[in-house]
C-alpha positions as CSV (number, residue, x, y, z in Angstrom):
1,X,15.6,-11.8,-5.4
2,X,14.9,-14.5,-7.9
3,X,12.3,-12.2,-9.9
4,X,12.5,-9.3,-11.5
5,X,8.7,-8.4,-10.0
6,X,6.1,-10.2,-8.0
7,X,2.8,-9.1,-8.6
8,X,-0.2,-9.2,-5.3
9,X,-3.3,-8.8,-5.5
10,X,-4.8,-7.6,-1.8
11,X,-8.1,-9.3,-2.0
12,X,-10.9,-7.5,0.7
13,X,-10.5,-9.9,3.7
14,X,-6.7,-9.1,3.0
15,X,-7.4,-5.3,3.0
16,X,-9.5,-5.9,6.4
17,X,-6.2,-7.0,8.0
18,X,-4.1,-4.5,6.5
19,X,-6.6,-2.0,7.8
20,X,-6.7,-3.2,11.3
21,X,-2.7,-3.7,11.3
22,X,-1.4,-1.3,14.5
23,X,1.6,-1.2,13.0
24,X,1.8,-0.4,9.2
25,X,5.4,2.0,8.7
26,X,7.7,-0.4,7.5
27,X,11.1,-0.3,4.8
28,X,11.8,-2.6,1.9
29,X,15.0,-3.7,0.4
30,X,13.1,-2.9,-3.1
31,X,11.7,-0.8,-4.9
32,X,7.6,-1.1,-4.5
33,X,4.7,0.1,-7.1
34,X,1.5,0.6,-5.9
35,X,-1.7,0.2,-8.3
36,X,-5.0,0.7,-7.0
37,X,-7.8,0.2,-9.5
38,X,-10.8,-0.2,-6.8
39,X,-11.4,2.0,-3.6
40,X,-9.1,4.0,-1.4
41,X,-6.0,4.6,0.2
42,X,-4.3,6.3,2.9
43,X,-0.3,6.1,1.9
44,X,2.2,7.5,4.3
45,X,5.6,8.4,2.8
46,X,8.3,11.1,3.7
47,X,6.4,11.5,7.1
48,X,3.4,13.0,5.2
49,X,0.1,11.1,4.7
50,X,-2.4,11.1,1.5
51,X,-5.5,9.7,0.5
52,X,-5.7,9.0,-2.8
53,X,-8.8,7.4,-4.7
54,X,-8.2,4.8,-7.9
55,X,-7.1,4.5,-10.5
56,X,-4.1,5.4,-8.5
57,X,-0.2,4.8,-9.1
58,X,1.9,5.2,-6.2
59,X,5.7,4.8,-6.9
60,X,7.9,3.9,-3.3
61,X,11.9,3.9,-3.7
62,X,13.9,1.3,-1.1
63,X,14.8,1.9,1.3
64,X,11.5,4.9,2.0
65,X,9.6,4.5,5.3
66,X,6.6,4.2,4.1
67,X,2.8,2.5,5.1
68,X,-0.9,1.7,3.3
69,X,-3.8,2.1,5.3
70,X,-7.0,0.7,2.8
71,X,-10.8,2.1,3.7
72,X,-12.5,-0.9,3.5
73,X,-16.4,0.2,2.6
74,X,-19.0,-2.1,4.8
75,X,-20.9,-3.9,2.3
């Protein structure tokens, strides 16, 4: 890793994809910070699922199984 941190913005067509993504659980060799200042969220972590609404923080160690599911609101 070349950077100390990469920042990415999930713009809505992203979030649509994420969303429809049948396979979301994954791992990271890093550790992962989650800021959510629009919308909703379903996170999974330690095999327990929440739904949090922004402003949001969500903090992921490596190594954690761990998945996002965005609500995408039809507009």
């Amino acid at each position: 890793m070349d950077n100390l941190f990469h920042i990415f913005k999930v713009s809505l067509d992203e979030a649509r994809k994420i969303a429809e993504s049948p396979d979301r659980v994954h791992i990271h060799d890093f550790e992962e910070l989650i800021v959510g200042i629009e919308g909703e969220l379903e996170h999974f972590i330690d095999f327990k699922a929440e739904r949090l609404v922004s402003p949001l923080i969500s903090f992921v160690t490596k190594g954690k199984v761990h998945g996002v599911k965005p609500f995408v609101k039809q507009q």
